[in-house]
VOGU-3710 file (C-alpha; in Angstrom, 3 decimals, decimal comma):
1> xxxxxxxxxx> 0,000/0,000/0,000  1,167/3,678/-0,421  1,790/5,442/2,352  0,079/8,137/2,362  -3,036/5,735/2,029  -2,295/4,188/4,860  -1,887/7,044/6,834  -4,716/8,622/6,019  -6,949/5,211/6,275  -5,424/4,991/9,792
11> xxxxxxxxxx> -5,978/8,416/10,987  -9,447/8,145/9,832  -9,866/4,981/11,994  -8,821/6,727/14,951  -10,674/9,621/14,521  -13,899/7,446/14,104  -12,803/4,368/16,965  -15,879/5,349/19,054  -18,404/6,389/16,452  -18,190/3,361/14,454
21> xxxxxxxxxx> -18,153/1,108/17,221  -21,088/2,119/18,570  -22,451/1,847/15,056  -21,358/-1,744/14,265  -22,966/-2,457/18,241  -26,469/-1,227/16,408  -25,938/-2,945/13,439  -25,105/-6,465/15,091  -27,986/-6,123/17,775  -30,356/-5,350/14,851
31> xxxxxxxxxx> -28,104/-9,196/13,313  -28,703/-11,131/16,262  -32,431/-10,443/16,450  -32,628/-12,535/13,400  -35,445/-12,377/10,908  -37,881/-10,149/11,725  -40,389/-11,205/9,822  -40,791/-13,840/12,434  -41,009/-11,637/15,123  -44,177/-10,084/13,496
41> xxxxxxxxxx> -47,684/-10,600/14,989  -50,515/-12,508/12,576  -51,729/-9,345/11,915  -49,146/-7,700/11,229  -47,532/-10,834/8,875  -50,694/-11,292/6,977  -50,903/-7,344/6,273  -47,349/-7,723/4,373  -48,268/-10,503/2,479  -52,167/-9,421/1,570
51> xxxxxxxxxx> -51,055/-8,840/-1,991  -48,662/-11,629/-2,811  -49,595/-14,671/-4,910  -50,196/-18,257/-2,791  -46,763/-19,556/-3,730  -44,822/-16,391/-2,391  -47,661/-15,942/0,896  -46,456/-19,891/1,749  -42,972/-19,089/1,295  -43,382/-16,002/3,509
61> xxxxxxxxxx> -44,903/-17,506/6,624  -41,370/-19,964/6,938  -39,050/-18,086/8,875  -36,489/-19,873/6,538  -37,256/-18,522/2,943  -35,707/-15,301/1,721  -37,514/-12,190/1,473  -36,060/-9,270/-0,268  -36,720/-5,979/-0,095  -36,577/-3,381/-3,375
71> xxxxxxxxxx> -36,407/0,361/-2,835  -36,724/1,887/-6,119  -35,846/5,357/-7,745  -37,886/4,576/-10,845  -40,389/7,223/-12,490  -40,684/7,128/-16,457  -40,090/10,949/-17,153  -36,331/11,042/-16,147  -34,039/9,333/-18,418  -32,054/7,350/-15,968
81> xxxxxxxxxx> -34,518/5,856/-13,828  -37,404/5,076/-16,514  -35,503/1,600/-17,171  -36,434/0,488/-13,359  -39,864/-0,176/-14,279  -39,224/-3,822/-15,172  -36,376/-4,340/-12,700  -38,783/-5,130/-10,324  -40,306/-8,240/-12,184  -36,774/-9,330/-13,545
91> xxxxxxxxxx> -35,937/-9,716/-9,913  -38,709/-11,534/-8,471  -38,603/-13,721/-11,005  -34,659/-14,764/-10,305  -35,832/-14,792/-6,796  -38,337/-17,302/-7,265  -35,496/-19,610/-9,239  -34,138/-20,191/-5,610  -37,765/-20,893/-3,377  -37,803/-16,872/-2,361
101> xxxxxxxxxx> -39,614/-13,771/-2,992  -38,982/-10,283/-3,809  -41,199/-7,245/-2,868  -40,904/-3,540/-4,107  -40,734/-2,525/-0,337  -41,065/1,450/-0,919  -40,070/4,163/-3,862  -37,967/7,033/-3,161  -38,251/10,542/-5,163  -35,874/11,353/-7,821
111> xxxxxxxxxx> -35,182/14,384/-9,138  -32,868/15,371/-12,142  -30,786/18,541/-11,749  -30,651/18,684/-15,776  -34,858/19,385/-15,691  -34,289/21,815/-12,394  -31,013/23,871/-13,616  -31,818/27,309/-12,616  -34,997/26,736/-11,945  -36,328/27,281/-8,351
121> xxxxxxxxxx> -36,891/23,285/-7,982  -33,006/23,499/-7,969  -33,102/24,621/-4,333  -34,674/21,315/-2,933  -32,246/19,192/-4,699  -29,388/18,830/-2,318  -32,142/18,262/0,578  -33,713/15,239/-1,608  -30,730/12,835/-0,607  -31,432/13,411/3,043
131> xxxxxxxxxx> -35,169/13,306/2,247  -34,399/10,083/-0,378  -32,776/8,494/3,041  -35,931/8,892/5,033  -37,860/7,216/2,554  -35,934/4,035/2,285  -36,120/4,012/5,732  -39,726/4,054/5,806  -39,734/1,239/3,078  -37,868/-0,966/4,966
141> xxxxxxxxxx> -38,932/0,086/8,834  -41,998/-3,008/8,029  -39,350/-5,515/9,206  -40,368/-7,668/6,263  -37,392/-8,259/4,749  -33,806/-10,228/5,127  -32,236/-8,426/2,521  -32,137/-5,506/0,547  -31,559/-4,065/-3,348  -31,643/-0,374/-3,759
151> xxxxxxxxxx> -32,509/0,418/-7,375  -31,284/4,114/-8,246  -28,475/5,940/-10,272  -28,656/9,824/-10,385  -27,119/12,616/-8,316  -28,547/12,251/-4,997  -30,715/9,967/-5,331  -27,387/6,620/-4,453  -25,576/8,862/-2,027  -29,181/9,087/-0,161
161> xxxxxxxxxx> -29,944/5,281/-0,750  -26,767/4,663/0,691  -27,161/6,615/4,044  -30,519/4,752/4,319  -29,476/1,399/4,043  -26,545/1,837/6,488  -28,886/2,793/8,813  -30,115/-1,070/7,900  -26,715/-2,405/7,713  -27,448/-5,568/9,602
171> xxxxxxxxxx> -28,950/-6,432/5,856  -27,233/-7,974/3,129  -27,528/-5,299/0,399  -26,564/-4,596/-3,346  -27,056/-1,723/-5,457  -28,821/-2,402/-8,546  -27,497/0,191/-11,352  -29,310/1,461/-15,100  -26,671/2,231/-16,867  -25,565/5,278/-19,494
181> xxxxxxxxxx> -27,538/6,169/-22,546  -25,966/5,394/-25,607  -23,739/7,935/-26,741  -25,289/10,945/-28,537  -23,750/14,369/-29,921  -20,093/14,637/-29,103  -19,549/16,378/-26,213  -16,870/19,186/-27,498  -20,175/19,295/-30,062  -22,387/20,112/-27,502
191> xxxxxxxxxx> -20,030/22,650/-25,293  -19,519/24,363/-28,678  -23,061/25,360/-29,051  -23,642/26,153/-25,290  -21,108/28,880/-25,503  -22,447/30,051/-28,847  -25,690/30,461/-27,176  -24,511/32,124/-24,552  -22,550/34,194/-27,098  -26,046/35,244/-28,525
201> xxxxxxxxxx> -25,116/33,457/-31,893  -27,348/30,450/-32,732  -30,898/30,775/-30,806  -32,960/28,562/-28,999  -33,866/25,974/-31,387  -30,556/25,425/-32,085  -29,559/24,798/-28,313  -32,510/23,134/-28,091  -31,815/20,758/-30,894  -28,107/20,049/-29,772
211> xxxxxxxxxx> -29,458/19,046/-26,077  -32,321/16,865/-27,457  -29,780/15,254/-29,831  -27,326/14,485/-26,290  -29,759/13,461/-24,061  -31,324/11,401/-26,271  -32,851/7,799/-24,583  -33,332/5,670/-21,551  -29,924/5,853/-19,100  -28,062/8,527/-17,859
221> xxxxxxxxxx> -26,717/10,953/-19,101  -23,148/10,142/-20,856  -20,955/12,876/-19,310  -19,018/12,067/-16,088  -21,198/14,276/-13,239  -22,137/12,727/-10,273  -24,873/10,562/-11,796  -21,573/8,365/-13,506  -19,351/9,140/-10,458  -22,552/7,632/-8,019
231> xxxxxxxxxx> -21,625/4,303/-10,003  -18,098/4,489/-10,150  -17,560/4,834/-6,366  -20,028/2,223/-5,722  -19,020/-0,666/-7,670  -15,079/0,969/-6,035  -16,590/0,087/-2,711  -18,025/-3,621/-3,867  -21,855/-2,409/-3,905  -22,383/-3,630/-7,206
241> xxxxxxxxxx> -21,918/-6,672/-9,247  -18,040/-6,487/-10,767  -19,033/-4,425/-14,159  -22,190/-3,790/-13,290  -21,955/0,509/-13,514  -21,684/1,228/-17,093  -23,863/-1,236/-19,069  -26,411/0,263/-21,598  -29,689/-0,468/-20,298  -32,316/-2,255/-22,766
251> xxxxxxxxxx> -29,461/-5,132/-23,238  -29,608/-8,708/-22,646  -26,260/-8,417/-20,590  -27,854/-5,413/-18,384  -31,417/-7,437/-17,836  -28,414/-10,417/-17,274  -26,940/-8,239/-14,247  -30,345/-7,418/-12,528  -31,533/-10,471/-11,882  -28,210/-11,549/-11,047
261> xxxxxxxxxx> -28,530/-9,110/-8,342  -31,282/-10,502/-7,215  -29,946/-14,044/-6,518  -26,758/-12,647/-5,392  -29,174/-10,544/-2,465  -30,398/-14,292/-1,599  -26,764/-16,024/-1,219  -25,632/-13,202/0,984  -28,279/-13,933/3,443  -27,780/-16,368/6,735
271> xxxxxxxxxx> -29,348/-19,575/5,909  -28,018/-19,517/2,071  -24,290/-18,997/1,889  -21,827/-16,860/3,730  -23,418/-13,918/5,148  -22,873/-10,835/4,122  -24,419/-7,362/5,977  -23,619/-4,125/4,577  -21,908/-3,355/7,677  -19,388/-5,320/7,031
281> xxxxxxxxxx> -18,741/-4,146/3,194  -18,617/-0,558/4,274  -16,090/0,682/6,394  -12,970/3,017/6,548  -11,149/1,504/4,159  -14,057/0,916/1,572  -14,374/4,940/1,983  -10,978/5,479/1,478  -11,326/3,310/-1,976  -14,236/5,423/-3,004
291> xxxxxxxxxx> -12,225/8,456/-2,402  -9,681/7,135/-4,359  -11,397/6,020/-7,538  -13,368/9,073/-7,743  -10,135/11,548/-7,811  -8,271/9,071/-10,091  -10,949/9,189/-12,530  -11,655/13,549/-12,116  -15,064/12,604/-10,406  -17,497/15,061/-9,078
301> xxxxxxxxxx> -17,110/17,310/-6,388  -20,687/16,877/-5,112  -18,838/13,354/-3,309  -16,583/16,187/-1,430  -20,343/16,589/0,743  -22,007/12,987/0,334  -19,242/10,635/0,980  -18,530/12,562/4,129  -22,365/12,216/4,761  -22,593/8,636/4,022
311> xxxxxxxxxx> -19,319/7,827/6,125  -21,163/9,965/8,912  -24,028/7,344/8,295  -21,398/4,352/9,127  -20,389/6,049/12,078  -17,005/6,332/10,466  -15,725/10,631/10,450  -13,613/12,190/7,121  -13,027/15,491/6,343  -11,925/17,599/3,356
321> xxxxxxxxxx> -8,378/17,367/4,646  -8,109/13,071/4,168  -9,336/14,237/0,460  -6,597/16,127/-0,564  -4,129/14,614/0,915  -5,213/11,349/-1,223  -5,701/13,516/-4,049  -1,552/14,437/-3,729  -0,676/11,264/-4,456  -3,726/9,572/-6,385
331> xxxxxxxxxx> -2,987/10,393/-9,866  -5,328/11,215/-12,582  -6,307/8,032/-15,091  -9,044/9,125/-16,871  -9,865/11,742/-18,848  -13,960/11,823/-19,698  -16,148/15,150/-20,368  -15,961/17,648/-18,650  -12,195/16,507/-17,943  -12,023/15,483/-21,908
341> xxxxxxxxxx> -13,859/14,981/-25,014  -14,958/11,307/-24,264  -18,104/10,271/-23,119  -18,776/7,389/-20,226  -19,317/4,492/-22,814  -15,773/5,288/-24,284  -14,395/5,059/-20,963  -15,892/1,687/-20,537  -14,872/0,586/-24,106  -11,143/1,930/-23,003
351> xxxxxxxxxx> -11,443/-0,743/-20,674  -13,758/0,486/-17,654  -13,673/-0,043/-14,228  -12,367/-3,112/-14,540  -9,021/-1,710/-15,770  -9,105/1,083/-13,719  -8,965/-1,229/-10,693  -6,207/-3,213/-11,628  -4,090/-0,247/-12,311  -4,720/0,968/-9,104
361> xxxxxxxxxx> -4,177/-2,000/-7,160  -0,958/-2,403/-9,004  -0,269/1,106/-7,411  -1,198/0,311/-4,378  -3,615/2,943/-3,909  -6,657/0,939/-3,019  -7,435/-1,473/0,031  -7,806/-5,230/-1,782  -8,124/-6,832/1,390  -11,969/-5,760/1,697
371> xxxxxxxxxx> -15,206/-6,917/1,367  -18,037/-6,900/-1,129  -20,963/-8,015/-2,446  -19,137/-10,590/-5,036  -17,270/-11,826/-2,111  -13,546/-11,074/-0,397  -11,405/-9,069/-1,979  -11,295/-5,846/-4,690  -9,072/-7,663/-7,000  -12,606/-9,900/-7,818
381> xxxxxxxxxx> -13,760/-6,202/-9,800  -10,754/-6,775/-12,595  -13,044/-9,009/-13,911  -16,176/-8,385/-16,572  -19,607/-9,310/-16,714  -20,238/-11,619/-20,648  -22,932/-13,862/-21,636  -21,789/-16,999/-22,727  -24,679/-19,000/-24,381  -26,913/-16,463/-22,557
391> xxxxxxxxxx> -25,296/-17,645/-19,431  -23,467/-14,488/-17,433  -20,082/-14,864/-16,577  -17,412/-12,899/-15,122  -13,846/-12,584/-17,360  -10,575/-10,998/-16,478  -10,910/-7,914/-18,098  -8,459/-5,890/-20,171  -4,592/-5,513/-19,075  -3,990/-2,948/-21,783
401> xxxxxxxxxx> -6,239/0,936/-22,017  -7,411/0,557/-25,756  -7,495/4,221/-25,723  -4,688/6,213/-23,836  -6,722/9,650/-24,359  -9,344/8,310/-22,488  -7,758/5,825/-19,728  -3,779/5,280/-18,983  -1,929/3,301/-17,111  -0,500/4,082/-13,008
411> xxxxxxxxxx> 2,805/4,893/-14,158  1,806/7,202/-17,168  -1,194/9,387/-15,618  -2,547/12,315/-17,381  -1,176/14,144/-14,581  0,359/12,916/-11,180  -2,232/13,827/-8,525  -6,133/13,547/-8,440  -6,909/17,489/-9,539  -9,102/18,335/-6,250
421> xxxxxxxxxx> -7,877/20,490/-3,791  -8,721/22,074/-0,282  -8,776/25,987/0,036  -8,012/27,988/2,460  -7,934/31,305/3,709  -9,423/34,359/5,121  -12,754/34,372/2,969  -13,000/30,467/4,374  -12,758/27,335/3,357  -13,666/25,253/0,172
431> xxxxxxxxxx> -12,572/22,814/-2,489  -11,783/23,358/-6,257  -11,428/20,946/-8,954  -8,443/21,425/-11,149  -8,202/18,655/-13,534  -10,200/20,062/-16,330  -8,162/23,916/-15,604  -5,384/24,600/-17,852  -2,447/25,518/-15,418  -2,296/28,499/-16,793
441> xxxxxxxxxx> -5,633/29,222/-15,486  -4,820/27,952/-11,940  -4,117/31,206/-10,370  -6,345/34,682/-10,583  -5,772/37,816/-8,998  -8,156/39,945/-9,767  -10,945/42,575/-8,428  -14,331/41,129/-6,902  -17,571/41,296/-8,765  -20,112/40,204/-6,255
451> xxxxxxxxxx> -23,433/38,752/-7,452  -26,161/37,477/-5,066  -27,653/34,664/-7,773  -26,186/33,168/-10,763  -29,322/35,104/-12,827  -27,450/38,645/-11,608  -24,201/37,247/-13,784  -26,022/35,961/-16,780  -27,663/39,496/-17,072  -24,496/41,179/-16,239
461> xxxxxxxxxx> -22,776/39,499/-19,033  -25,205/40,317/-21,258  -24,877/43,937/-20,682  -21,202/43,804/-21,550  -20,066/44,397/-18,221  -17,725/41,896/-17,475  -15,136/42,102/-20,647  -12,140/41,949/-17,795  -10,209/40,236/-15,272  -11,993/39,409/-12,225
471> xxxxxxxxxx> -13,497/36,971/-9,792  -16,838/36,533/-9,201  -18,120/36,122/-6,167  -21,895/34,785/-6,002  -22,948/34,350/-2,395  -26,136/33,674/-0,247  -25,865/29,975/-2,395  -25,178/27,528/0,544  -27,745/24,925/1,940  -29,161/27,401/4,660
481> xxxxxxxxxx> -29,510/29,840/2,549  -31,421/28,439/-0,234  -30,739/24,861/-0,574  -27,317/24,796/-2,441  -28,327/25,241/-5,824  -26,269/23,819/-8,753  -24,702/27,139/-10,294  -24,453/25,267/-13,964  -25,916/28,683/-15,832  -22,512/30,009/-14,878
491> xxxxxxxxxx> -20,302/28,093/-16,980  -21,137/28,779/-20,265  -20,250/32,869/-19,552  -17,135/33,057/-17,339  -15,861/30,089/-20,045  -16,580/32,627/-22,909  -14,397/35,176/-21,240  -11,966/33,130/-20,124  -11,565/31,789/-23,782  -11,576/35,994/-24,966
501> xxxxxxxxxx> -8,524/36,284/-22,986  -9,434/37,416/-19,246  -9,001/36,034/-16,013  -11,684/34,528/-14,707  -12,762/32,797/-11,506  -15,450/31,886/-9,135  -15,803/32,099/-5,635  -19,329/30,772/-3,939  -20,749/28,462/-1,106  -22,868/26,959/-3,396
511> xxxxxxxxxx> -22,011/24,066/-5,920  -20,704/23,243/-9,432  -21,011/19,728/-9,493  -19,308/17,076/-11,288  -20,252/19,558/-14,477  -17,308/21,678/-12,524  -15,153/22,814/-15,860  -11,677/24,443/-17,122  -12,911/27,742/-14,955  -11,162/27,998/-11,677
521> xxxxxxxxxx> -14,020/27,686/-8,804  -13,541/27,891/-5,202  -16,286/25,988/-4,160  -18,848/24,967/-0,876  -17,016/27,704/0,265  -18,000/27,990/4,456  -18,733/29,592/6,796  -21,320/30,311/4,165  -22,152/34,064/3,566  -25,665/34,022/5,082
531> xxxxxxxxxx> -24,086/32,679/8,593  -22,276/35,382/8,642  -19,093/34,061/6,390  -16,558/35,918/5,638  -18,012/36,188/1,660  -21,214/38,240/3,177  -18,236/41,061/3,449  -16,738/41,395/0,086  -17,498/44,196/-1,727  -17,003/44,890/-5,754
541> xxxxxxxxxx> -13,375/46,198/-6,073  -11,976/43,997/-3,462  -8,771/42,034/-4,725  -8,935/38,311/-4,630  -6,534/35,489/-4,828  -7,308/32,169/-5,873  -4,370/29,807/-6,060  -5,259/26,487/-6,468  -2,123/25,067/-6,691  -1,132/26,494/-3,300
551> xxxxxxxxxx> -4,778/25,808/-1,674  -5,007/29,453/-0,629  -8,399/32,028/-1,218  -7,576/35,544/-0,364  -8,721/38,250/0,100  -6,109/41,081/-0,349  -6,280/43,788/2,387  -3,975/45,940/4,360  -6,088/44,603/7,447  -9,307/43,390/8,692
561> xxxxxxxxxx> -11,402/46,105/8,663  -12,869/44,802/5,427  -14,517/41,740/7,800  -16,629/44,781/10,137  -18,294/46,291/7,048  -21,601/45,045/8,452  -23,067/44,181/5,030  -26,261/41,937/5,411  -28,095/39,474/3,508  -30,622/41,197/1,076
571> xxxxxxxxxx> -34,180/41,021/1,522  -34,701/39,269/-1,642  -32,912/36,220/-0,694  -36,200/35,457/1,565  -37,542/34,833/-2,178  -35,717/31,642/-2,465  -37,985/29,885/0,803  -41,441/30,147/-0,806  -43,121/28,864/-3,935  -42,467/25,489/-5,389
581> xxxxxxxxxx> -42,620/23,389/-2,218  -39,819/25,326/-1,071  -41,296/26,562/2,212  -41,802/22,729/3,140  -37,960/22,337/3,601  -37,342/25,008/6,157  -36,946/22,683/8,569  -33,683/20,867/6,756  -32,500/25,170/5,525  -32,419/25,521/9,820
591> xxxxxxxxxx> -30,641/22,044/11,054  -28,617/21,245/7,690  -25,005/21,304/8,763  -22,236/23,154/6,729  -20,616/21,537/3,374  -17,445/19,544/4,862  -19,531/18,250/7,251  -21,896/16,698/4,684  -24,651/19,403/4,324  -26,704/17,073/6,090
601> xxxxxxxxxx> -29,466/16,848/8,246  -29,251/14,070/10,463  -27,834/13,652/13,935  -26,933/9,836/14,800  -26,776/8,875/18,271  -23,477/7,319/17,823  -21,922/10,436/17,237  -22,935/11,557/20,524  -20,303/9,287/22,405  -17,235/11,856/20,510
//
């Protein structure tokens, strides 16, 4: 192992000794009480089963036979989840091929920041994992069920699937992934337009056209944003079948996979093979892995909040700081949009996961000795899913990249560390992503515009007010202010005027996503401006540093006085809390904690004994 890895696993299992074992306590009292279902009244048993067929209502009254529980994300107007609506089925059926049963146990919202960008359904996003976790709680709280498959793909949707079922961790569970579209328009294609529309020179229909002709079918979408880094870190942390992320749904191998799932969900359970809880599966070093494989492969910084939320949901306590210092030494194997012109499904035709794993095993920069769903060990996710006379079977998988611009080798990286780094400084603390910004562009000095919404910058630009260097500074943008809206409108302007010759950057406590591009962002910037932040203070004029190869964000002053200005939040932010179902969520804008600490809601008991 490298030893920075080490290090930072080890520190993190120090920091965490007494959180996670009074998690793993829960989770093995919630074991030992065995199957619940048994431990169910008549009443209540014959309520679960009311619906069920006579085969699967005998098998459910023996304590012995498998019941598994689906949580699905599936609705049929968002691209990515519309292929769940048969998953069910597919599973029950592979279910029954070994004397159990399968029941859709609850669905869980899912939104799609792509529908919701810039709208005002934008500001419940972030709050829909926390909300998505409730749910599957909810689903499963019937104590029906001796296993579990979560069903679910997008941005939030598998970080807040995730924090639910660790909460049932005592249950064998695997995550049951879609897959990517097939590959539309070119993505340099559809950046080129973007900017040209934002230029004011092609119109509507022909933006219009050139996102219709991208997002195009069933699956996600094909550009690596969290959606595509969800997957990645979860089959990383042996949640998924080996090979299971990034296979086009509407195949024979995908439909293949899912019901595999399903009969894998039955083996892992106690009276059908070796047991397997989710507890066990994810712990500090699975974290560390998913860390890992996200900044070798340029994933999104949305993770930088929900890994740190779904460790916190483990009992197990990282911080920005174990990020970069991975990200030092991880270095950077992929290139895929918006860190290059490929799309997902050329990384997985480059080789995939599958290489990506063995390259960095051979680097020693994941754990191997861990467990997972397919059983001990990572080295068992260098292998790939093929039919063989319709039967699935599992293949070493390439020991070669068939395409160096998309996926290299450990020892010849497109660059030597993972491209994420932790700022600091006296306008607070945040994280930028780097490996899609030109080094050129990695450090800005310039004089603050400040901006209260990303709709104040678009209309700014279009007056022809910001042909210059400066930084932009759009505040009031973090999760209890208005949610933490995805700031994606911003992009295709400060990229325009970076490529006219200026220097550009951002500064904002809100987020950029794995969409973050070759413009240098500070990022979930905090103390966030509207908790009195340091960013509430900065006034147009002021002269700000960003270096992100140093990790510093400065503000340039003589002294302090700058920080007793006594600016305050504008009355119009109040705007963002009603309308939309926003007013419904100012419970989470009051208790949601700040962005290294997850932007989550929750308090777990087991953090009570730090």
């Amino acid at each position: 192992m490298h030893a920075v890895v080490e290090q930072v696993t080890a520190r993190i299992v120090s920091r965490s000794r007494a959180s996670r074992a009074a998690y793993l306590r829960q989770m093995k009292a919630a074991e030992e009480q065995g199957v619940h279902r048994a431990r169910l009244s008549c009443g209540n048993l014959a309520h679960g089963f009311a619906a069920c067929g006579t085969g699967d209502k005998q098998a459910l009254k023996l304590t012995n036979a498998v019941n598994v529980g689906i949580i699905t994300s599936y609705n049929d107007m968002l691209s990515a989840h519309q292929p769940f609506e048969t998953y069910p089925e597919q599973i029950k059926q592979a279910v029954h091929e070994l004397g159990s049963v399968a029941q859709v146990a609850g669905g869980v919202p899912a939104m799609c920041d792509g529908v919701t960008q810039g709208q005002p359904g934008m500001e419940l996003s972030l709050f829909s994992r926390d909300l998505i976790a409730m749910a599957a709680a909810v689903g499963l709280s019937h104590n029906m069920f001796d296993a579990a498959l979560y069903l679910g793909v997008c941005d939030k949707i598998v970080p807040g699937l995730l924090i639910g079922a660790l909460r049932f961790g005592h249950l064998p569970t695997l995550f049951v992934p879609a897959g990517p579209m097939p590959s539309g328009l070119p993505n340099k294609e559809k950046a080129r337009i973007r900017q040209l529309y934002a230029e004011g020179k092609v119109g509507r229909q022909e933006l219009l056209q050139c996102e219709a002709d991208s997002y195009h079918s069933a699956g996600t979408c094909t550009f690596y944003g969290t959606a595509n880094s969800n997957q990645m870190v979860v089959e990383v942390m042996g949640l998924h079948l080996p090979g299971a992320s990034f296979v086009n749904p509407g195949t024979e191998l995908r439909e293949a996979l899912t019901r595999e799932a399903g009969r894998q969900a039955v083996r892992l359970t106690q009276p059908n093979g070796r047991f397997t809880p989710l507890y066990e599966i994810v712990d500090e070093r699975a974290l560390v892995n998913a860390i890992v494989a996200l900044l070798a492969t340029g994933g999104s910084t949305n993770h930088t909040m929900h890994l740190i939320a779904i460790a916190r949901a483990a009992g197990i306590q990282i911080n920005w700081d174990d990020f970069s210092d991975l990200s030092a030494v991880v270095p950077l194997l992929a290139r895929v949009y918006p860190n290059g012109e490929a799309d997902i499904n050329h990384f997985q035709a480059a080789g995939g996961v599958a290489y990506l794993v063995r390259q960095l095993l051979a680097g020693g920069l994941l754990h191997e000795d861990v467990m997972t769903v397919a059983g001990k060990g990572l080295s068992r996710y260098t292998r790939e899913p093929f039919l063989d006379d319709g039967k699935l079977v599992w293949r070493e998988g390439s020991e070669q990249s068939l395409d160096e611009n998309v996926l290299r080798p450990v020892d010849r990286p497109f660059s030597r560390d993972g491209g994420l780094k932790v700022l600091t400084g006296n306008l607070g603390r945040g994280v930028i992503k780097v490996s899609a910004v030109a080094e050129q562009h990695r450090l800005v000095e310039a004089p603050a515009v400040v901006f209260e919404d990303q709709d104040q910058l678009a209309e700014a630009f279009e007056r022809g007010e910001l042909e210059r260097d400066f930084v932009a500074v759009v505040r009031y943008q973090g999760p209890t202010a208005n949610g933490m809206p995805e700031l994606h409108k911003l992009t295709p302007y400060l990229g325009t005027l970076q490529d006219r010759g200026f220097k550009v950057a951002l500064v904002t406590d809100g987020r950029m996503s794995g969409a973050s591009g070759k413009v240098p962002a500070a990022i979930h910037v905090w103390p966030e401006a509207c908790q009195g932040g340091p960013l509430a203070q900065v006034a147009d004029g002021d002269l700000i540093r960003l270096d992100a190869d140093a990790g510093t964000l400065q503000l340039l002053a003589g002294d302090e006085r700058w920080l007793q200005r006594g600016q305050a939040m504008p009355d119009s932010a109040a705007d963002h809390h009603h309308a939309m179902g926003r007013e419904l969520f100012a419970p989470m804008r009051r208790q949601v904690s700040c962005a290294e600490q997850g932007a989550g809601v929750f308090e777990f008991a087991e953090e009570a004994v730090e």
